[in-house]
DRENPA-3360 file (N, C-alpha, C; in nm, 2 decimals, always signed):
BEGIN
1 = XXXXXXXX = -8.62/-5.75/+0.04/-8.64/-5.61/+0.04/-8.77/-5.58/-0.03 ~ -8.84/-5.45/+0.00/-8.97/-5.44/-0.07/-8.96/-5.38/-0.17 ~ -9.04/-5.40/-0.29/-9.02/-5.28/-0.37/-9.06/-5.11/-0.34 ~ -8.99/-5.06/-0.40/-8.97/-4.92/-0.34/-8.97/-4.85/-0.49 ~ -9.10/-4.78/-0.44/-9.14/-4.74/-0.57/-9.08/-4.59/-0.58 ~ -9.04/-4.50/-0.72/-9.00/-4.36/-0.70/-9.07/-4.24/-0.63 ~ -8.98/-4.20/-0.60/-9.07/-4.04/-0.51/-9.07/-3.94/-0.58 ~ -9.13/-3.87/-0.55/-9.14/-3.72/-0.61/-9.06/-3.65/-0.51;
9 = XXXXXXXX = -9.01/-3.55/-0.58/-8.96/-3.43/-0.50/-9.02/-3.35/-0.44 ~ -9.21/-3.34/-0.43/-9.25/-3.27/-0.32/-9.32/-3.36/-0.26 ~ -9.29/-3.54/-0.27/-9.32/-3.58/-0.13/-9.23/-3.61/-0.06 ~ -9.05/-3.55/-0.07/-9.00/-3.62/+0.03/-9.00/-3.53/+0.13 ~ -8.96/-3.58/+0.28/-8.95/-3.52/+0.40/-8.86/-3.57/+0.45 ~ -8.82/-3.49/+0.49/-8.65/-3.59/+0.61/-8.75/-3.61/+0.72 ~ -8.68/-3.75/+0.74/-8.71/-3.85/+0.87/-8.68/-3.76/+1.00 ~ -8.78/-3.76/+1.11/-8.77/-3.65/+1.23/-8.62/-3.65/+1.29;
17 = XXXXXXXX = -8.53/-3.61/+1.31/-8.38/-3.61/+1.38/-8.29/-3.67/+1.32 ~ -8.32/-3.66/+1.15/-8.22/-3.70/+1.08/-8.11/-3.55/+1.07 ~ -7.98/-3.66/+1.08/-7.88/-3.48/+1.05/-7.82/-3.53/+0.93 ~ -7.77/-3.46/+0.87/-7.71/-3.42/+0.73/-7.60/-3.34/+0.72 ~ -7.49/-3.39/+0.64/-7.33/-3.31/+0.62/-7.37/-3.25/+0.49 ~ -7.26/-3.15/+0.51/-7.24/-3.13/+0.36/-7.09/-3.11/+0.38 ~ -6.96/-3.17/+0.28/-6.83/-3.16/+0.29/-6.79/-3.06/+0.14 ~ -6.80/-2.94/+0.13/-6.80/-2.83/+0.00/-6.63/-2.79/+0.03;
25 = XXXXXXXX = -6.63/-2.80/-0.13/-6.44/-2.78/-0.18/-6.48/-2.60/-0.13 ~ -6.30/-2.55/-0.11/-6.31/-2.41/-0.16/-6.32/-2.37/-0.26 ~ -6.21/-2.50/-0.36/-6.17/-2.46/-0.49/-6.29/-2.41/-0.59 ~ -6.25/-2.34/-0.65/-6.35/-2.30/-0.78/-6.53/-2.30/-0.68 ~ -6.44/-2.17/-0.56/-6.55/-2.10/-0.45/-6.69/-2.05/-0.50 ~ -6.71/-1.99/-0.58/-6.80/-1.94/-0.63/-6.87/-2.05/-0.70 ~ -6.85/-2.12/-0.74/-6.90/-2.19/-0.79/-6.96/-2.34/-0.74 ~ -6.84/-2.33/-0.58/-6.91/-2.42/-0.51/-7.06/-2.31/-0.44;
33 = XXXXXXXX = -7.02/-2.21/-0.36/-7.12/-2.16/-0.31/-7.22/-2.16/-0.34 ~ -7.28/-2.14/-0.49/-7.40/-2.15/-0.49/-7.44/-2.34/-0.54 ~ -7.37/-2.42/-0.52/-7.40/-2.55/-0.50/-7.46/-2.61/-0.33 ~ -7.37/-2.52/-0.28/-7.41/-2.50/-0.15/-7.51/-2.41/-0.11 ~ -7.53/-2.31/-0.15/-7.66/-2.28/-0.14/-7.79/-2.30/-0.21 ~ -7.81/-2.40/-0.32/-7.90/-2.52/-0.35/-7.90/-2.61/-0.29 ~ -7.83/-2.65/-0.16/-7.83/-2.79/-0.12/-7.92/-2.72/-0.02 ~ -7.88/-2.64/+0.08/-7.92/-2.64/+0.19/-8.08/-2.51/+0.13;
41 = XXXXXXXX = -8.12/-2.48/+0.07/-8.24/-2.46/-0.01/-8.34/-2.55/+0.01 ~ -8.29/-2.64/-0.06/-8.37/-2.81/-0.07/-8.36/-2.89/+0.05 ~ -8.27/-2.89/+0.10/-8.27/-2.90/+0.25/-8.40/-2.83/+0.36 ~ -8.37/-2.72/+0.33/-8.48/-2.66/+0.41/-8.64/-2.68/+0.36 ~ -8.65/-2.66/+0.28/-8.78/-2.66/+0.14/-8.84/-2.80/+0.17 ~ -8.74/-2.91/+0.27/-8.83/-3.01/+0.26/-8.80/-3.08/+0.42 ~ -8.74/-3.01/+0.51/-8.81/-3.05/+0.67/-8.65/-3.08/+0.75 ~ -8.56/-2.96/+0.70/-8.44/-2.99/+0.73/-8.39/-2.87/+0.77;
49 = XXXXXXXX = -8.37/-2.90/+0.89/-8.37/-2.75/+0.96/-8.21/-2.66/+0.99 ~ -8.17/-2.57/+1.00/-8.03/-2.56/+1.01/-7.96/-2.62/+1.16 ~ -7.98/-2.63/+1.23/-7.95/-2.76/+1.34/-7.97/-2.89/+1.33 ~ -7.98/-2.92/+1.21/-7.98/-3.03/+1.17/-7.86/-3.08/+1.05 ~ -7.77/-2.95/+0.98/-7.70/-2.92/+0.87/-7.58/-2.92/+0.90 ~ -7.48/-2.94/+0.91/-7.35/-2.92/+0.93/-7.27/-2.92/+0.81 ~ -7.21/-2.81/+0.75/-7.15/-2.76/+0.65/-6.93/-2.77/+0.70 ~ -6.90/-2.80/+0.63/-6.74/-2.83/+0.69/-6.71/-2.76/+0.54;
57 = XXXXXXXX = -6.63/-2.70/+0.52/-6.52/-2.65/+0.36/-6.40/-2.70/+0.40 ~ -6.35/-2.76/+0.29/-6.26/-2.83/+0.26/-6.17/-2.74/+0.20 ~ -6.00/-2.76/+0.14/-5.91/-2.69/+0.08/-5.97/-2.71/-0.08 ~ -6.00/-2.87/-0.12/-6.03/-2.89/-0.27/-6.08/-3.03/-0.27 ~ -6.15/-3.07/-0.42/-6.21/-3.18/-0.35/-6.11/-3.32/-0.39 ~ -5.97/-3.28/-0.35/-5.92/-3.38/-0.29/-5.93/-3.43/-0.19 ~ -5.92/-3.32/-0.10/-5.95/-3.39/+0.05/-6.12/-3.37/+0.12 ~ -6.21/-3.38/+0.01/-6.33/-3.43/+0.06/-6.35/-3.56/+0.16;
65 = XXXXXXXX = -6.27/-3.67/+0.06/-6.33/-3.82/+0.12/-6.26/-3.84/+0.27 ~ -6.14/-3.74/+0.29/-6.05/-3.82/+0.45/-6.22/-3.73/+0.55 ~ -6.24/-3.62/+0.51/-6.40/-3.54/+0.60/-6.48/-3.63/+0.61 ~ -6.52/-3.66/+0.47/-6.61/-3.77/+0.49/-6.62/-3.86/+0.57 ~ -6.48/-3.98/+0.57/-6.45/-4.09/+0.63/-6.50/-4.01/+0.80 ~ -6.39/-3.90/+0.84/-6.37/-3.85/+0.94/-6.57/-3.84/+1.04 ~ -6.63/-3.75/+0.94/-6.75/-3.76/+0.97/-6.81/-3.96/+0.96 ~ -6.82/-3.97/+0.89/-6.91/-4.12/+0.91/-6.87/-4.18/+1.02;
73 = XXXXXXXX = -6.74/-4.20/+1.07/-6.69/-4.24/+1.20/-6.72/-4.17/+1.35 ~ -6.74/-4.06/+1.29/-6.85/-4.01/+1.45/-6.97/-4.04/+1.43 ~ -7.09/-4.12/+1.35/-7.20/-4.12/+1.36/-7.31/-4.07/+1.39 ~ -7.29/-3.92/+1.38/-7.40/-3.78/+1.39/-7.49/-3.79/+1.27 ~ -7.42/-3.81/+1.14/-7.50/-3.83/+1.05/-7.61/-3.92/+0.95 ~ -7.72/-3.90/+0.92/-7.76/-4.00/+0.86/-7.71/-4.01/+0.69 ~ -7.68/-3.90/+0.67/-7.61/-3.90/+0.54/-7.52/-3.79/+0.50 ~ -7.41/-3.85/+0.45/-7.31/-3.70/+0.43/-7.29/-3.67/+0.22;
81 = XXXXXXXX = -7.34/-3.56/+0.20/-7.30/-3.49/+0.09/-7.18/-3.43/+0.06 ~ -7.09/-3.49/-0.06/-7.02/-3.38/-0.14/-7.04/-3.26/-0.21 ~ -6.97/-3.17/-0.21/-6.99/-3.10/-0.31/-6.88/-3.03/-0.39 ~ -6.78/-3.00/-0.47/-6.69/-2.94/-0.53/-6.73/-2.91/-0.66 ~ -6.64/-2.86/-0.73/-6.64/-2.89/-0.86/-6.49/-2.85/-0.94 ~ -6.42/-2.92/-1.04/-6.33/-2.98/-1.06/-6.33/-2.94/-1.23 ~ -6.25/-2.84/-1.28/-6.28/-2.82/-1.42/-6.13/-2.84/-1.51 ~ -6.18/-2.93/-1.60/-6.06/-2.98/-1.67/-5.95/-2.89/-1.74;
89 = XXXXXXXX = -5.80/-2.87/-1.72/-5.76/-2.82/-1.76/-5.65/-2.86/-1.86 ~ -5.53/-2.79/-1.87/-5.45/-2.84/-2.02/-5.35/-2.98/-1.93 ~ -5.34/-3.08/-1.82/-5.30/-3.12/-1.78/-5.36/-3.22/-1.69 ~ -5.35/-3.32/-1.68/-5.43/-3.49/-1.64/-5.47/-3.44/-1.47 ~ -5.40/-3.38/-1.45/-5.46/-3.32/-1.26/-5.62/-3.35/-1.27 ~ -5.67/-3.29/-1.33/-5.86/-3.30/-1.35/-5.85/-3.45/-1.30 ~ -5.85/-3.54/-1.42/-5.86/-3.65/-1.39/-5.84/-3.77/-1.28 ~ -5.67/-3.69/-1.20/-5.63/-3.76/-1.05/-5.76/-3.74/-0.95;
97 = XXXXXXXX = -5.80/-3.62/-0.97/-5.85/-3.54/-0.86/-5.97/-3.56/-0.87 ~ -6.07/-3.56/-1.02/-6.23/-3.61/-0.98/-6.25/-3.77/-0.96 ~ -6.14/-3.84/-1.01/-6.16/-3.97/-0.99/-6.13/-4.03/-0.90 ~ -6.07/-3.95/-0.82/-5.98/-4.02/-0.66/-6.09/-3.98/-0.61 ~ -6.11/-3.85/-0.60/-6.21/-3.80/-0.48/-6.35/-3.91/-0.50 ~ -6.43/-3.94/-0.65/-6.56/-4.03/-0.63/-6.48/-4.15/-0.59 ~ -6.40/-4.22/-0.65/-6.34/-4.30/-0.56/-6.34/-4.34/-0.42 ~ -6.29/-4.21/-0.40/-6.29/-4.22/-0.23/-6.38/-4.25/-0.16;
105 = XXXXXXXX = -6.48/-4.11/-0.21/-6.62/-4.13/-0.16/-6.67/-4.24/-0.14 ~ -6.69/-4.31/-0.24/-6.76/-4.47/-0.26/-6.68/-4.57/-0.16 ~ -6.58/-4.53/-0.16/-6.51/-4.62/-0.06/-6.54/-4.63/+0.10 ~ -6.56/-4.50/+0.12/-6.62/-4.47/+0.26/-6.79/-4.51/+0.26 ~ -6.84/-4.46/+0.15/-6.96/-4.52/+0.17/-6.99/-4.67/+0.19 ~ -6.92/-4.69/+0.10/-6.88/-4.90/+0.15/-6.81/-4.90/+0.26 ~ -6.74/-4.88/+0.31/-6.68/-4.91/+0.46/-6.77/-4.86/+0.60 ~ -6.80/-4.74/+0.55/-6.92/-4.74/+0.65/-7.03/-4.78/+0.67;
113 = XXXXXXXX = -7.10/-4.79/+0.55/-7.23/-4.85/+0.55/-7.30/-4.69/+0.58 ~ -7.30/-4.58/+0.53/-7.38/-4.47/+0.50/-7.35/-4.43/+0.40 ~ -7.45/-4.39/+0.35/-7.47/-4.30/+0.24/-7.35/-4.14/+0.21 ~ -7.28/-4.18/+0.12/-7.24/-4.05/+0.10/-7.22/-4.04/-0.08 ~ -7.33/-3.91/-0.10/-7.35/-3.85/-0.21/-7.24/-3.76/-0.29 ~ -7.24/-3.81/-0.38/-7.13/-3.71/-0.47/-7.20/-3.62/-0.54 ~ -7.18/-3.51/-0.51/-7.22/-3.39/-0.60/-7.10/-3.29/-0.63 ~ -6.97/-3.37/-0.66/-6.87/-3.29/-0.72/-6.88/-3.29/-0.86;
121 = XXXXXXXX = -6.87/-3.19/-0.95/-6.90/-3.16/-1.08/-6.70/-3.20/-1.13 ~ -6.79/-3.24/-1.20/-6.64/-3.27/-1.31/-6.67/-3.23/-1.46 ~ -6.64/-3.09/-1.50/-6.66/-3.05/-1.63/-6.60/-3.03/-1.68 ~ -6.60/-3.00/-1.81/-6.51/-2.98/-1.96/-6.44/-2.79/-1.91 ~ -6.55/-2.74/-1.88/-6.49/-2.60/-1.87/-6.62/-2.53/-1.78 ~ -6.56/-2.40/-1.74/-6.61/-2.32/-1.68/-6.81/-2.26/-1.66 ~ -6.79/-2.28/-1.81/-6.95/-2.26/-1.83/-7.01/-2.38/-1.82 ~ -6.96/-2.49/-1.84/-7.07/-2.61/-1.78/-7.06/-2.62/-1.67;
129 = XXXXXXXX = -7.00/-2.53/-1.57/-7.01/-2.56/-1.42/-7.11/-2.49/-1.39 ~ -7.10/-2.38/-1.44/-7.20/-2.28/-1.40/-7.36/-2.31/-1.46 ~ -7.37/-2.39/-1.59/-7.50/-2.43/-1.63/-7.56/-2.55/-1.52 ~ -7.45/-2.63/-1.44/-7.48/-2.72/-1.35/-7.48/-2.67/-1.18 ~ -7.49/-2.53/-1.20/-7.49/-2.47/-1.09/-7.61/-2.37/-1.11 ~ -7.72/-2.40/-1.13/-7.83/-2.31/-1.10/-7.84/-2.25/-1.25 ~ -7.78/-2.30/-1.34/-7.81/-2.27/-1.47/-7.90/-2.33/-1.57 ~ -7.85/-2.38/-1.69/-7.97/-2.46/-1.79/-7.99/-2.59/-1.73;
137 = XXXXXXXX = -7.89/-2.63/-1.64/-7.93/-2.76/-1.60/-7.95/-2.82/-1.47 ~ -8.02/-2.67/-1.38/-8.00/-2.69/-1.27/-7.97/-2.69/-1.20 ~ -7.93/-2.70/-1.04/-7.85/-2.69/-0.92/-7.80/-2.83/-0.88 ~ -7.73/-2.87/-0.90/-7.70/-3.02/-0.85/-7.64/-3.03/-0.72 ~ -7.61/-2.92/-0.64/-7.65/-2.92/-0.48/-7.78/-2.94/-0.45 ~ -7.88/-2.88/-0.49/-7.99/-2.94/-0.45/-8.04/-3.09/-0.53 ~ -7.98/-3.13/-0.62/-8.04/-3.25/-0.64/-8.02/-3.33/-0.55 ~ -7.85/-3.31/-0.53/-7.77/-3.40/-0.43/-7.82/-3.39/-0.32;
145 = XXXXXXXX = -7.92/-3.29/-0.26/-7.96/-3.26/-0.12/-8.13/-3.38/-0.15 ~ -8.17/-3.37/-0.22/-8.32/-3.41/-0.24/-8.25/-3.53/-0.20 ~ -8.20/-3.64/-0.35/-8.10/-3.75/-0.31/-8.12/-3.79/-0.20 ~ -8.01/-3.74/-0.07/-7.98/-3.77/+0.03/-8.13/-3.78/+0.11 ~ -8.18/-3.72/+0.16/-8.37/-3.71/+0.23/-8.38/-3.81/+0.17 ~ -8.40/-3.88/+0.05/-8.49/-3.97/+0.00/-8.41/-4.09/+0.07 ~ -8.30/-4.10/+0.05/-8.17/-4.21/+0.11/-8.21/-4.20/+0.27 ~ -8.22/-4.11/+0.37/-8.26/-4.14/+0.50/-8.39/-4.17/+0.49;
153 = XXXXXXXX = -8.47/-4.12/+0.38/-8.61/-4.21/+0.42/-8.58/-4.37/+0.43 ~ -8.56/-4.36/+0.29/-8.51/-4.52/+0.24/-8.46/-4.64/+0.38 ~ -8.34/-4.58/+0.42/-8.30/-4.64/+0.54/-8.34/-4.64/+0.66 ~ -8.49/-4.55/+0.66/-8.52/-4.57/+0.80/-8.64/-4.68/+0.80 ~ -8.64/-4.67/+0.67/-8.79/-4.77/+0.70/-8.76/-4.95/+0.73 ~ -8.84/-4.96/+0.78/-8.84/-5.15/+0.79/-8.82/-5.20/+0.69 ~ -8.72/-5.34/+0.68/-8.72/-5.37/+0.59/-8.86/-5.50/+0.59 ~ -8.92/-5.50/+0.45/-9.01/-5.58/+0.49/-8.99/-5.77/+0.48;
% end
């Protein structure tokens, strides 16, 4: 493989007819929404057009990874995105539930052989979701959207 040196975020471009998922929890709505609308922001902002986007909501991001699996097996996509977020409360649930779900994810990503990005937030409480939602530290829907573009560049090119 060649070396592959880092990109910047205003040179990437999605590859021409690449499509792109996004699988977004309901749970903790508001807080997914505007993760989702940083994804598809960044999405757009860098050659990714809305027929090219397919957005599915989920109940919670438990049942992200069965979407996921579900999508990677029809092959429309060149890469599918999570997105939830998951905030700890007085009982181990947090824990079944952000760990199963990247679990999962990773699992489908290895069984399929595509790329699928986790951008489910797993935080201590309320206001770090929101500082990781377009706050002090960003939008991690759109990071997770840059990510992915860089990942279909990655895989479209020859290996050398």
């Amino acid at each position: 493989m060649s070396d592959q040196t880092a990109r910047s975020p205003d040179s990437l471009r999605s590859p021409p007819g690449a499509r792109y998922a996004v699988v977004a929890s309901r749970w903790n709505g508001e807080i997914v929404d505007v993760l989702v609308d940083g994804a598809r922001a960044a999405f757009a902002a860098h050659g990714v057009s809305d027929d090219d986007l397919d957005v599915m909501r989920v109940p919670g991001a438990w049942e992200i990874p069965v979407v996921a699996k579900h999508l990677a097996a029809q092959g429309r996509h060149a890469v599918i995105v999570a997105l939830g977020c998951v905030v700890r409360g007085e009982t181990r649930h947090y824990e079944h539930v952000a760990d199963e779900c990247a679990r999962g994810l990773m699992r489908v990503a290895l069984d399929s052989g595509l790329p699928v990005l986790n951008g489910v937030l797993a935080v201590e409480d309320e206001a770090d979701a929101w500082a990781r939602a377009g706050g002090a530290r960003g939008n991690k829907g759109a990071d997770v959207a840059l990510s992915a573009i860089e990942m279909a560049m990655l895989l479209q090119e020859p290996a050398a």
